[in-house]
C-alpha positions in Angstrom: 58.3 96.6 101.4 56.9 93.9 98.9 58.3 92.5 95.9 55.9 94.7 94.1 57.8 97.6 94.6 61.1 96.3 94.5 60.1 95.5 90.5 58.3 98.9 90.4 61.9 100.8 91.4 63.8 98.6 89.4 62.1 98.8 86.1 62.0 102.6 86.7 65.2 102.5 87.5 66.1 100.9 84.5 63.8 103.1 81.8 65.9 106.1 83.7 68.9 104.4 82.2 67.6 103.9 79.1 66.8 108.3 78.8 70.2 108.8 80.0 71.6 106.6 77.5 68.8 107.9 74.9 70.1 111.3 75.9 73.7 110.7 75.7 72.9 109.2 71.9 71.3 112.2 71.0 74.2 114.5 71.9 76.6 112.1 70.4 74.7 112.5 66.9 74.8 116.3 67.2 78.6 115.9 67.8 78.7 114.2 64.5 76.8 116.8 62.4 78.0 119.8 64.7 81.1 122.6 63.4 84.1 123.6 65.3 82.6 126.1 67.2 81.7 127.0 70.5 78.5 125.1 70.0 81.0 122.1 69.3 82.4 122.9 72.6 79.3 122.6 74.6 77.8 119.9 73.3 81.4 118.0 74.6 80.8 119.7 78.0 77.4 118.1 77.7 78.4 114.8 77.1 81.0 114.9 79.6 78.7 115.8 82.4 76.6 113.4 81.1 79.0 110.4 81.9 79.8 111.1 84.7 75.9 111.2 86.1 76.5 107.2 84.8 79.7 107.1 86.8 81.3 106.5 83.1 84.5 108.5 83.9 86.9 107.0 81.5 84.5 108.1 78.9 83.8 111.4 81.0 88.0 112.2 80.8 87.8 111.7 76.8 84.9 113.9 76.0 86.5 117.1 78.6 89.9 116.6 76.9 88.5 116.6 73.1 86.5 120.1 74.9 89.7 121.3 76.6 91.6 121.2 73.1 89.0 122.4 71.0 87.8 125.9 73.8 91.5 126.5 73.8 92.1 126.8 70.1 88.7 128.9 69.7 90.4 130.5 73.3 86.4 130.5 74.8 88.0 130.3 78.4 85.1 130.4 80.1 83.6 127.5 78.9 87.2 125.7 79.3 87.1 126.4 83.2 84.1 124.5 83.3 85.4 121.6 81.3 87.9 121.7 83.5 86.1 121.5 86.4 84.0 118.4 85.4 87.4 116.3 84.3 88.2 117.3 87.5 84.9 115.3 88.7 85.6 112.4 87.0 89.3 112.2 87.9 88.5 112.2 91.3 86.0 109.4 91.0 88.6 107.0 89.5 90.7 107.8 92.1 93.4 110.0 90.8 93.3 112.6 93.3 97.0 114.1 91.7 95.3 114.5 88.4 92.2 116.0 90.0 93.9 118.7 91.9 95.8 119.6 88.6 92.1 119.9 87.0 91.0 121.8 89.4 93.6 124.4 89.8 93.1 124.8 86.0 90.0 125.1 86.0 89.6 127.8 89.2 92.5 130.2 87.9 90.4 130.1 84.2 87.0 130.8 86.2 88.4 133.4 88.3 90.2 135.1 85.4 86.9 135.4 83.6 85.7 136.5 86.7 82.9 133.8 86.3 82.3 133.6 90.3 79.6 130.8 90.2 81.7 128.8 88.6 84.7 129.3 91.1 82.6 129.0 94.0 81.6 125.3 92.6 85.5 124.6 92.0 86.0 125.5 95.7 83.4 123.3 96.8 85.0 120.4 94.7 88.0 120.9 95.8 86.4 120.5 99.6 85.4 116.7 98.8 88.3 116.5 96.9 90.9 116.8 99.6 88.4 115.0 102.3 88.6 112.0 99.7 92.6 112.3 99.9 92.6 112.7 103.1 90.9 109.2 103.6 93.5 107.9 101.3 96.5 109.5 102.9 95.6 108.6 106.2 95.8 112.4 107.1 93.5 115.1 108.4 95.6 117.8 107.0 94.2 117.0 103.4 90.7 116.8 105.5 91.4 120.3 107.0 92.8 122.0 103.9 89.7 121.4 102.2 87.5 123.0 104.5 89.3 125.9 104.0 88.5 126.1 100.4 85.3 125.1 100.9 84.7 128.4 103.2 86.5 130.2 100.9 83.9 128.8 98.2 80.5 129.2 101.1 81.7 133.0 101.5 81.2 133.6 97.4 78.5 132.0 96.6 76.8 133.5 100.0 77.8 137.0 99.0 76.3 136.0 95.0 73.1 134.7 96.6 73.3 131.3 94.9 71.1 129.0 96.7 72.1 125.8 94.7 75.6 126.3 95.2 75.4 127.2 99.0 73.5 123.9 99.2 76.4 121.9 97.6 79.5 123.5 99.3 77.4 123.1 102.6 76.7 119.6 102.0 80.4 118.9 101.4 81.5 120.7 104.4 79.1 118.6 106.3 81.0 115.7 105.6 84.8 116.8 105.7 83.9 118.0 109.7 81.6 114.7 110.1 85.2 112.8 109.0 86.7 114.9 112.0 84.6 113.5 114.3 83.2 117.5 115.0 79.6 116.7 114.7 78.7 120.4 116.0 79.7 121.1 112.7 78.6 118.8 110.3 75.2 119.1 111.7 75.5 122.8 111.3 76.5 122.6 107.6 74.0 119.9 107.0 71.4 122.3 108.2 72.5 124.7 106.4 72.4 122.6 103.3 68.8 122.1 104.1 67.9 125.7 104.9 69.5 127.2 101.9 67.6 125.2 99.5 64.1 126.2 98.1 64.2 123.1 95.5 63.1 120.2 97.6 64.4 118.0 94.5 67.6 118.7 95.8 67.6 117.8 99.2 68.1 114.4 98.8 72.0 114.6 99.7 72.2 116.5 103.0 69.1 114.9 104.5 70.6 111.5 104.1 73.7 112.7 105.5 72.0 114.4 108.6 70.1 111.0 108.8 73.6 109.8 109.3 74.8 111.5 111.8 71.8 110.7 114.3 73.0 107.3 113.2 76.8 107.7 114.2 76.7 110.9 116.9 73.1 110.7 118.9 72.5 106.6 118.2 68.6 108.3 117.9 67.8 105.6 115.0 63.9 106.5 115.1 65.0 110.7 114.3 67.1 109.0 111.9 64.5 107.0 110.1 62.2 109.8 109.9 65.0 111.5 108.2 65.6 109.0 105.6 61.6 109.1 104.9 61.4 112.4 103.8 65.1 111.9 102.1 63.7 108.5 100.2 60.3 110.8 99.0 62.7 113.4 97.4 65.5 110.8 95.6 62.0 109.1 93.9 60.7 112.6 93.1 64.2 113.5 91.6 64.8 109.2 90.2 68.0 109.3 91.8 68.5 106.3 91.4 71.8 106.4 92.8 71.1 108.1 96.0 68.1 106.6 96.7 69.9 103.4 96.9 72.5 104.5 99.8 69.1 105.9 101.5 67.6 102.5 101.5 71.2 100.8 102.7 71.5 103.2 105.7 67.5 102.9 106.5 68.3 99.1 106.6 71.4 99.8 108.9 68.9 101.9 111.4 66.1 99.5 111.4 68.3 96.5 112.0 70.4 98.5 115.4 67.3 98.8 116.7 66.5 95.4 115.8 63.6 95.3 113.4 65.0 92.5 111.3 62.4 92.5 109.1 62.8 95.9 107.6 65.7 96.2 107.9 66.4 93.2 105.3 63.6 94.7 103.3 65.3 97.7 103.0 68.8 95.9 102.0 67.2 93.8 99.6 66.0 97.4 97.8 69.6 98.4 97.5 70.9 95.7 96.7 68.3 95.8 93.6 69.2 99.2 92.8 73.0 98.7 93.2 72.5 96.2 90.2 69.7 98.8 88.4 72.9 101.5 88.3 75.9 99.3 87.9 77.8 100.4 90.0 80.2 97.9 91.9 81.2 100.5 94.8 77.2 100.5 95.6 76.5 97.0 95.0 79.7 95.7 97.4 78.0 98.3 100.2 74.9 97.2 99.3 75.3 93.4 100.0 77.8 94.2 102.8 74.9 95.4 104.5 72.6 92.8 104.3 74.8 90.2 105.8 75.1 92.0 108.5 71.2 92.7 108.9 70.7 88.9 108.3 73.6 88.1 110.6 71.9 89.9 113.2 68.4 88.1 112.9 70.3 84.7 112.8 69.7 83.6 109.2 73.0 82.4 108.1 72.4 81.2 105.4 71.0 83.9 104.0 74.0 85.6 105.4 76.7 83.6 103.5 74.9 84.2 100.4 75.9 87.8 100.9 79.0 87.3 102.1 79.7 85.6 99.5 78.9 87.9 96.6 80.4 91.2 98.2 83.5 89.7 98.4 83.5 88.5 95.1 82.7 92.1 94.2 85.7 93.2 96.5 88.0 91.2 94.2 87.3 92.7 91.2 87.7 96.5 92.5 90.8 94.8 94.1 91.9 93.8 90.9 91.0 96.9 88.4 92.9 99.1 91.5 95.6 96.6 91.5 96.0 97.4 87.5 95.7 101.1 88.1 98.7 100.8 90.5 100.6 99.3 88.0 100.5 101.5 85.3 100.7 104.3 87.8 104.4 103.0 88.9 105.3 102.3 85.5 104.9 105.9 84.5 106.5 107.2 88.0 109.5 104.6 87.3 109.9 106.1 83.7 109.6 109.7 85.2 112.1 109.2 88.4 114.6 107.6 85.7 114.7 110.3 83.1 115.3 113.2 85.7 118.2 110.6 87.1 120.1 110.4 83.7 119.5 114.4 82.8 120.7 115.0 85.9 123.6 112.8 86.0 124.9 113.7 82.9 123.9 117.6 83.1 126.2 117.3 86.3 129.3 115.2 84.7 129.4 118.2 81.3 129.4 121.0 84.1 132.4 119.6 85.7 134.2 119.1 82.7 134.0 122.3 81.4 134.8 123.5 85.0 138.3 121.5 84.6 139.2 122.7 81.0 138.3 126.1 82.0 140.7 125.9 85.0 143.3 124.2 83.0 143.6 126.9 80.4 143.5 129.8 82.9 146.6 128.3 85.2 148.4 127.5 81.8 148.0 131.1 80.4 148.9 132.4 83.9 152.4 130.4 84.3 153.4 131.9 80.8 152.8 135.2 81.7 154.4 135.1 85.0 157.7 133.1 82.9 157.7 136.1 80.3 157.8 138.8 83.4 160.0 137.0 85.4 162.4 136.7 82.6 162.4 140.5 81.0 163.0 141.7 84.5 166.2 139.6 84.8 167.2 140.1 81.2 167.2 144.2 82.2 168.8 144.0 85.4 172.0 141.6 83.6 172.0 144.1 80.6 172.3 147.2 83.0 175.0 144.8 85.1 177.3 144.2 82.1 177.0 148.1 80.7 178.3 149.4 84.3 180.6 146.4 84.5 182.3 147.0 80.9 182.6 151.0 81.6 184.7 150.3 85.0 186.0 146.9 84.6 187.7 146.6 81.1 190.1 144.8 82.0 188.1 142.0 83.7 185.6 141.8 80.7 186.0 138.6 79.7 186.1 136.9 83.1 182.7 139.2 83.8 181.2 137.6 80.6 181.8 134.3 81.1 180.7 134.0 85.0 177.4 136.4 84.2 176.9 133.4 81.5 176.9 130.7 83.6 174.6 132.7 86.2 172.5 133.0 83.3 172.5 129.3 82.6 172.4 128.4 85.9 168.9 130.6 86.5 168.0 129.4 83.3 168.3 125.9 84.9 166.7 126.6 87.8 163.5 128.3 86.1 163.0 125.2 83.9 163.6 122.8 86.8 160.4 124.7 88.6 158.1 124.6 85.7 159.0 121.0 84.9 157.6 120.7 89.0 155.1 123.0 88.2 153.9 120.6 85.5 154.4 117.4 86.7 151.9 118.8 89.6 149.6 119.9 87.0 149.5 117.1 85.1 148.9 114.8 88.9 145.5 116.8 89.2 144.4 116.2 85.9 145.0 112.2 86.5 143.0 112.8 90.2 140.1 114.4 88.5 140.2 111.9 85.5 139.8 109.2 88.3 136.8 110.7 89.6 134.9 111.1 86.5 135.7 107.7 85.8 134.4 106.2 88.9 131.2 108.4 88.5 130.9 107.1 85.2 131.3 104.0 86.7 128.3 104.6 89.1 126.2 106.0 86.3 126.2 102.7 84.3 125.6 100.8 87.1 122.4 102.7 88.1 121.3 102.4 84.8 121.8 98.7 84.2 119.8 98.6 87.9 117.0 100.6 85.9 117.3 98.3 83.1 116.7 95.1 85.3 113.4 96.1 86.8 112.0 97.5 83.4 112.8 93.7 82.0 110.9 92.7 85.6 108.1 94.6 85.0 107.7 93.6 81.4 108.4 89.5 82.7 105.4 90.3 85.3 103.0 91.7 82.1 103.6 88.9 80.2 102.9 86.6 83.1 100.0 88.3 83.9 98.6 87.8 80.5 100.1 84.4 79.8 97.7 83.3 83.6 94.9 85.4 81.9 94.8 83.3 78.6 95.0 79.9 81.0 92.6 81.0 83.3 90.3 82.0 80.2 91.2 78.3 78.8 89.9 76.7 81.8 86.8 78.6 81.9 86.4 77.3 78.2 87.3 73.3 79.1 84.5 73.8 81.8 82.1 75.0 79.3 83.3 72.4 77.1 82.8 69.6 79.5 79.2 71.0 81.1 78.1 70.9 77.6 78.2 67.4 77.2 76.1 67.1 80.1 72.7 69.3 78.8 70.1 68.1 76.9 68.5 71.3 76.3 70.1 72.4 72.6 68.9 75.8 73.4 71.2 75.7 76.6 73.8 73.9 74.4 74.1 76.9 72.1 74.4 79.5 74.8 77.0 77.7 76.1 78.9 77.2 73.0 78.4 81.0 72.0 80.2 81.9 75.8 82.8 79.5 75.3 83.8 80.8 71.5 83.4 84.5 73.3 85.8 83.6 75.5 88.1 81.5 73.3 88.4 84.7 71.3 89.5 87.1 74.6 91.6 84.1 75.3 93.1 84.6 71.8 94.0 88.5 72.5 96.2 88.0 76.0 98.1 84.8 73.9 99.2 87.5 71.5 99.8 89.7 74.1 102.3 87.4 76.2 104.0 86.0 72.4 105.2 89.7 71.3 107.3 91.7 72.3 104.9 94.9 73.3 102.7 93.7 75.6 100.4 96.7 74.9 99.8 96.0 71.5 98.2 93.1 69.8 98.8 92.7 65.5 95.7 92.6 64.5 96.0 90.7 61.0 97.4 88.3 63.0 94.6 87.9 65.3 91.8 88.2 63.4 93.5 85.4 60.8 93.4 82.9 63.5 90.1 83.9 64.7 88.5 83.3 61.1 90.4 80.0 61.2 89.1 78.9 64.5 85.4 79.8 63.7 85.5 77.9 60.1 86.6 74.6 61.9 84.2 75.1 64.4 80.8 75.4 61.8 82.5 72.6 59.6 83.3 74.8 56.5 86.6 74.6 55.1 88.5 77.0 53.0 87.9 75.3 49.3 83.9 75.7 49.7 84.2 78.7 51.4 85.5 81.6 49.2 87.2 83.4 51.3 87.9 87.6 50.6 90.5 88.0 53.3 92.2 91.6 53.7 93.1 93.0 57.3 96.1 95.9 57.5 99.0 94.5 58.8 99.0 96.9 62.2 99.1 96.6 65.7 96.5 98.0 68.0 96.1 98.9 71.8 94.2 96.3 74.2 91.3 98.4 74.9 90.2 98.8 71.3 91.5 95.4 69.9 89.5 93.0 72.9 86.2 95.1 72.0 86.8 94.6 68.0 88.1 90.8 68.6 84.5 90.1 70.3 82.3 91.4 67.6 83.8 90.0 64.9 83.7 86.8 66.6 80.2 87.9 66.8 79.4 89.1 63.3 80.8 85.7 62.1 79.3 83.7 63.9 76.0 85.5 62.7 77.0 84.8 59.0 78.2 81.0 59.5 74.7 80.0 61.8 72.5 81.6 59.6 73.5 83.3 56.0 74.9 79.7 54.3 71.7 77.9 55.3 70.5 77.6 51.1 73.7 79.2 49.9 75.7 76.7 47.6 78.9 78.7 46.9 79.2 80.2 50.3 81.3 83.6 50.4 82.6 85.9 53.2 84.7 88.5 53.3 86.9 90.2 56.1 88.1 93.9 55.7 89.7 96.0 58.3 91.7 99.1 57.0 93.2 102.0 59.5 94.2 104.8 56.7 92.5 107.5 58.7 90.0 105.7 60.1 90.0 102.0 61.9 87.3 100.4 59.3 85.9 97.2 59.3 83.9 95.4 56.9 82.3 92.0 57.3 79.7 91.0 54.3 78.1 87.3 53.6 76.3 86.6 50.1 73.3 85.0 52.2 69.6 85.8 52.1 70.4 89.2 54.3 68.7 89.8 57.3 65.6 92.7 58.0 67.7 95.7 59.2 64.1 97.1 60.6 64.3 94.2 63.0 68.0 94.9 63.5 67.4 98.3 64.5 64.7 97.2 67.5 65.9 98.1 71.1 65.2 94.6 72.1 67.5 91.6 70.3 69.8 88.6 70.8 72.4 88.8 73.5 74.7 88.9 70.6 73.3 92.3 68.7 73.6 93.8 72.5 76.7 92.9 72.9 78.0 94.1 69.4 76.4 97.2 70.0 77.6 97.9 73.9 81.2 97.4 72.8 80.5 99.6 70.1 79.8 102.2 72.0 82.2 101.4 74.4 84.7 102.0 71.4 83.3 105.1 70.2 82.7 103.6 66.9 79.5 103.8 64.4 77.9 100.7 63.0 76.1 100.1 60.2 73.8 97.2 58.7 72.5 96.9 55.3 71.6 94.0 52.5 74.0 93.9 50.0 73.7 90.7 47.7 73.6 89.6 51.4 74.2 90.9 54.7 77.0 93.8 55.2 78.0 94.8 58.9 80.5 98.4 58.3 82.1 99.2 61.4 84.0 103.0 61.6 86.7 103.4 64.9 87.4 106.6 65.1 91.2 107.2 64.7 92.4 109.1 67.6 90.0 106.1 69.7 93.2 104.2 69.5 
């Protein structure tokens, strides 16, 4: 394949992009002028779905939970299995199978109570991949298994409703849970199926690269293989997925170069590798290069081969490092979990035993009394009944009677209190014994919990570390940009290094913040931003008696993933506004705004010669206007330009964003 092509793929890769993202605006704006209705609904089912065809799945989770909340209050539960359902999708693409499963059993119990049976037979057949993909990270083919029961459960539905699409997907799926099992009867059965079932050839892109894959693996046939991936590569540029087409091309380069065509084989690799970097994705683009080294390590070019090399496993780092972070927080919130139930438990357990002892107490107590008081009106009847018979017959001997029955009296008397003064002293020795063990478990309890206490301050001593080596690292990177600078001659190169190196002094600035408080989740924004607007008015030579500065910022703390965005595009919008508003400006003014009443809000105006918002609005721009406008809508926010005695940038976050 010739470099012609390669550019023909990737710049219609790239205008595919560009309609998605086209596409995705569009629904966003009829989000904004849309009601809270079912219509409402759909369009955040759309937008969902949407994502994650761009393997966006952060955004994809937001977009399903604002549907899930919204379907349930207006209780359309149909349409909230099906929300379900695709936050389900997009859980399972960032890896948290748990979550996924939870999505997914929502979302099949509100299909099947609708009695919606397309839409169950889907669920089945993403819960199929789903457990294949747990299984892979469990280590265990019983997730691999379980999901190919639900996937026949799934086939069986959408057989018995005739729904060709859906007996294509489930099929496909199974293909590759029994492929994982190393039963290739099977696969290569379900793959056919697949294949057979389907009457749109647009949609056949899937299981014929798959049953490409397993003349690859099971029959080493590489030529039935490549004929495979042929017809598979014909219907993934008929369909421009993109996506697809580009793990077509990888394994076509993996069959050409086993059979030892080298030159293909790289040709092929170096299309993936192109679309890899047309989708961005880093999963594809790590494969994709991965690959090619091994196609040039086979034809002997090593240094093509280190190049490779190189670059995948500088890709591998940073997947190794976003699923490092996800670990963390995923322990955290397990750690916080696991803690809670410890403590409930704990002290649920110490209250029950309590009240079993004061309970016990009070009944032996009210017992011994009652047993004294019958004990001592039986003797008092039998000593009455002694002395009547005894004063009848024995006059005489009356006195003598009296005064020995009295000191039997006394004597019993004696002998009654001496037991119950055992009695208590026995009582009161259990109370001790039990007070002994409460203390000691009470003793236990507050060493488990200063243990608990200890690794929360550990894990908080590790955040801050990991920010405080953040803001170094960043530093560095900005003293090597500092120092290469001095070396170019080219003052366009100059300034695109200067504008990287105040980009990342500012993300430098957030993770300082971040590491000097005490919530290292939260940066204070006023804070921030002050220093930012001090840094970048040293930096263009202005100081603050010729510049009249209108400086008001809410005094509030924000999370990281809205205040790194914000902290770049102001350092953007500034920098706009010092390089070019001031230029014939003799009483320069600026003024900084951010207010978060309901809204996060930010206003940055100049009192320069404005700037020609038509321009402004153009697809194509600086590096600067695409980035303000990429973290933007990475942000969710709205931005908006006009001339106002000068150039006024508004900037709306909205409030549940943060």
């Amino acid at each position: 394949m010739n470099k012609i092509s390669l550019l023909i793929l990737f710049f219609s890769g790239f205008q595919t992009l560009l309609a998605q993202t086209k596409s995705i605006t569009d629904l966003r704006g009829a989000l904004r002028t849309s009601h809270p209705d079912t219509s409402r609904v759909k369009i955040l089912y759309a937008l969902s779905d949407a994502y994650n065809r761009q393997s966006k799945s952060d955004s994809s989770v937001f977009f399903a939970n604002e549907g899930i909340k919204l379907s349930e209050k207006l209780k359309f539960y149909k349409q909230t299995g099906h929300i379900y359902r695709m936050k389900g999708i997009a859980l399972g693409r960032k890896g948290e199978y748990e979550n996924a499963l939870s999505a997914y059993q929502t979302a099949l119990q509100m299909l099947e109570k609708t009695n919606d049976l397309p839409g169950a037979a889907q669920c089945y057949g993403n819960l199929c991949l789903l457990y294949k993909r747990l299984g892979d990270s469990k280590k265990s083919t019983e997730f691999t298994k379980k999901g190919i029961e639900l996937g026949l459960k799934g086939l069986a539905i959408s057989e018995a409703i005739q729904e060709n699409s859906i007996i294509n997907m489930i099929s496909n799926n199974l293909g590759i849970a029994y492929r994982d099992l190393k039963d290739y009867a099977n696969a290569r059965k379900y793959y056919l199926k697949a294949i057979a079932s389907e009457k749109d050839s647009l949609k056949l892109g899937n299981p014929l690269s798959n049953l490409a894959q397993l003349y690859i693996d099971a029959d080493k046939d590489y030529d039935k293989a490549i004929q495979i991936y042929q017809r598979a590569e014909k219907v993934n540029i008929a369909n421009k997925n993109y996506p697809l087409l580009e793990h077509t091309y990888r394994n076509m380069g993996m069959a050409y170069s086993l059979k030892d065509d080298h030159e293909k084989a790289i040709a092929y690799g170096e299309k993936s590798v192109k679309l890899a970097e047309t989708v961005k994705d880093p999963h594809r683009l790590f494969n994709a290069h991965s690959e090619l080294y091994r196609s040039y390590r086979r034809k002997g070019d090593w240094e093509n081969a280190l190049k490779n090399v190189n670059r995948y496993r500088s890709i591998k780092d940073s997947l190794d490092e976003i699923t490092k972070s996800r670990e963390i927080v995923t322990l955290q919130a397990d750690f916080e979990k696991q803690k809670a139930e410890a403590i409930a438990t704990i002290e649920a357990e110490k209250q029950r035993r309590i009240s079993e002892i004061q309970i016990e107490a009070e009944i032996e107590k009210t017992r011994q009394i009652k047993q004294i008081e019958s004990d001592a009106a039986v003797e008092k009847a039998r000593l009455v009944t002694e002395i009547n018979t005894r004063y009848e017959t024995e006059k005489k001997e009356q006195k003598i009677s009296e005064l020995n029955l009295l000191n039997a009296v006394q004597n019993k008397q004696m002998q009654q209190l001496l037991g119950g003064i055992v009695i208590l002293a026995l009582f009161i020795g259990v109370l001790f014994w039990l007070y002994g063990i409460i203390k000691k478990r009470n003793r236990d309890l507050a060493l488990k919990n200063e243990k608990i206490n200890q690794q929360s301050q550990q894990l908080e001593v590790l955040m801050r570390e990991l920010h405080h080596r953040v803001k170094n690292n960043l530093g560095i990177v900005s003293g090597l940009l500092f120092l290469q600078i001095k070396f170019l001659q080219d003052e366009k190169a100059i300034k695109a290094v200067k504008e990287g190196q105040q980009r990342i002094d500012a993300m430098g600035l957030i993770h300082q913040k971040l590491y000097q408080t005490e919530n290292i989740e939260k940066v204070n924004i006023q804070e921030f931003v002050a220093d930012l607007v001090d840094n970048l008015i040293r930096i263009y030579g202005f100081d603050k008696k010729s510049l009249a500065l209108d400086f008001d910022i809410d005094d509030t703390d924000l999370n990281v993933d809205i205040a790194i965005p914000l902290g770049l595009i102001i350092n953007e919008l500034l920098t706009n506004s010092f390089k070019y508003a001031y230029l014939d400006i003799a009483n320069p003014e600026l003024r900084v705004h951010l207010k978060t009443d309901k809204n996060i809000v930010l206003e940055v105006a100049d009192n320069g010669k404005g700037l020609d918002i038509k321009q402004w609005k153009e697809k194509k721009g600086s590096y600067g206007r695409q980035l303000i406008n990429t973290l933007s809508n990475q942000i969710g926010a709205d931005l908006t330009v006009e001339n106002r005695h000068g150039t006024l940038f508004k900037l709306t976050i909205p409030k549940e964003n943060n």
